[in-house]
C-alpha positions in Angstrom: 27.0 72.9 30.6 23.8 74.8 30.9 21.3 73.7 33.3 20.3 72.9 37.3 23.2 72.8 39.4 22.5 68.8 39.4 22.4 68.6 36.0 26.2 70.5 36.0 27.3 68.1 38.7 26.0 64.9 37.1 27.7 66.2 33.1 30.9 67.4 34.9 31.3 63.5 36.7 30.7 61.5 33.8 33.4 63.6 32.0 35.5 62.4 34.8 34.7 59.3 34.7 35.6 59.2 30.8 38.9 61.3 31.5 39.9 58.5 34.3 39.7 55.9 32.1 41.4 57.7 29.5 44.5 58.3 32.0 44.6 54.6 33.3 45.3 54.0 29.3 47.8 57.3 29.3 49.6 55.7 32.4 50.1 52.4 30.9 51.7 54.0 27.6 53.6 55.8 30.5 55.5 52.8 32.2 57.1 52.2 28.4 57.2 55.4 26.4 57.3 58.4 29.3 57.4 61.1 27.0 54.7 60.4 24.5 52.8 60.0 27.4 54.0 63.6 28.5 53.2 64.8 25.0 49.8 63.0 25.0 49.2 65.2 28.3 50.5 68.3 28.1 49.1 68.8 24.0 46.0 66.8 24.2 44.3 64.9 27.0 44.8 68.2 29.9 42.9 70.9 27.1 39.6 69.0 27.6 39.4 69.2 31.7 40.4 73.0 30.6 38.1 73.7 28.0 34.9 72.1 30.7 36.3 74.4 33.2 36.4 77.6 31.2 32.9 77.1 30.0 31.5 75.9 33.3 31.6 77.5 36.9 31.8 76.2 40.7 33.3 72.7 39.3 36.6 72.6 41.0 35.0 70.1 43.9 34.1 68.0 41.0 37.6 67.6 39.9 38.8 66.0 43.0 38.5 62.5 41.7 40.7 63.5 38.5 43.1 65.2 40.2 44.1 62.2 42.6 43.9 59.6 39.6 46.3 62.0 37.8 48.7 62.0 41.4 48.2 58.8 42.0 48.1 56.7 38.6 49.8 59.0 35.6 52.4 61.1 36.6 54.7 58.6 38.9 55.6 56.4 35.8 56.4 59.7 33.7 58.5 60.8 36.3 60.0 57.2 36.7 58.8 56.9 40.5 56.4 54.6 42.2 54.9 57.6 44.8 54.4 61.7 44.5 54.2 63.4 47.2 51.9 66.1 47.6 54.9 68.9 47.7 56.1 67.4 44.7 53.3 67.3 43.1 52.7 70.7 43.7 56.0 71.5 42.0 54.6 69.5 39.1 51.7 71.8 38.8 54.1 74.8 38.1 54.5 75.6 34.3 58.1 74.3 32.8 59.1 78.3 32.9 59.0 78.1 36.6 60.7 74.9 36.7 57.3 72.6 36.9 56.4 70.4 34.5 53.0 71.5 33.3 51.3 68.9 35.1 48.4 71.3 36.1 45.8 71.0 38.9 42.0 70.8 37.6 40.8 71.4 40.6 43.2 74.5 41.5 42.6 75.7 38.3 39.3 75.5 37.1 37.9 78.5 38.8 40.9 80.8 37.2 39.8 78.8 33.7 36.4 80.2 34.1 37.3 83.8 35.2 39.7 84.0 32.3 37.1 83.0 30.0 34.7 85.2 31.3 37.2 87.9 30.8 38.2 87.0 27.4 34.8 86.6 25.6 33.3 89.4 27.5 33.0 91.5 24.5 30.9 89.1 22.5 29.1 88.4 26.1 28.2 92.0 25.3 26.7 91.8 22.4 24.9 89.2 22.9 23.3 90.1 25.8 22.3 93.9 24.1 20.8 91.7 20.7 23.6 93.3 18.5 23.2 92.0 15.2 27.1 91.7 14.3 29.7 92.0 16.6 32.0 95.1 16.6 35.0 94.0 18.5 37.1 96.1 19.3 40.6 94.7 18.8 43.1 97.1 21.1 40.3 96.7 24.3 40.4 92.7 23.4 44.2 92.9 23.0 44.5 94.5 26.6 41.8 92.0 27.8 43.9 89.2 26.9 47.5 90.5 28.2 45.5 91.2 31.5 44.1 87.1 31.4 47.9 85.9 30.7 48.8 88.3 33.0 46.3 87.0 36.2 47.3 83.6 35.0 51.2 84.7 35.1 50.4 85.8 39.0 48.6 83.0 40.0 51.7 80.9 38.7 54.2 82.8 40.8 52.1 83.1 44.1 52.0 79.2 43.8 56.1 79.5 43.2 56.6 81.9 46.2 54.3 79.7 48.7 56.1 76.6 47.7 59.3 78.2 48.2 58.4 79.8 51.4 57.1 76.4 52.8 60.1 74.8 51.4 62.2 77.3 53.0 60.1 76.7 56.0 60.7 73.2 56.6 64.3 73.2 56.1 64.8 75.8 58.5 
């Protein structure tokens, strides 16, 4: 979105009220066929929350509402329970590599969207912003900009892992 910071506010919440409805139908698909639900998640439904947050800063506040619909409506009948709890959830949030599902947090991870995007279209940011004609990327600096994005993303990932473990840790003890 580009525009007041009202006008971001106001595009960002009717996207989330179009994405609620959209997981209120994904939940009911859910209660019968859990994995296409999944599926339906993971490969489609999850990349457009991603795709607003990577083009549009300071929105994680206005992800709230989606993230408890998700909580609260979609991801119990996937799982096959009637109640998440926010630990669990948490643990959800992780990628599958970690042992998560890939049940990401919008709100946690929009500002980490947008700083990787910044990051990865920095070049043509560049260009633009000097009225280059053509762009003249230059593929090995773009190739090390993008291992450093999946590499912040990576450490993000296992900070989240470490704190969950720690507190888990913690409460056992």
């Amino acid at each position: 979105y580009i525009g007041s910071d009202d006008g971001k506010a106001e595009f960002v919440k009717s996207q989330v009220e179009e994405w609620i409805i959209n997981v209120s139908a994904l939940a009911k698909v859910a209660k019968i066929e859990p994995q296409l639900a999944y599926a339906a998640y993971v490969y489609g439904m999850s990349k457009k929350w991603s795709f607003v947050a990577r083009t549009t800063p300071n929105i994680p506040e206005h992800l709230k509402k989606l993230e408890y619909h998700l909580k609260d409506t979609l991801i119990p009948p996937i799982v096959g329970k009637e109640f998440i709890s926010d630990d669990t959830r948490r643990i959800f949030s992780l990628p599958a590599r970690l042992g998560g599902l890939g049940f990401h947090d919008p709100c946690s991870m929009a500002d980490l969207e947008y700083e990787s995007s910044l990051d990865a279209t920095s070049q043509l940011t560049n260009a633009i912003y000097h009225l280059q004609n053509f762009l003249d990327l230059d593929e090995e600096a773009q190739s090390k900009i993008m291992k450093g994005v999946k590499h912040k993303k990576n450490e993000w990932y296992k900070e989240l892992q470490n704190t969950i473990r720690n507190e888990s840790s913690a409460s056992v003890s």
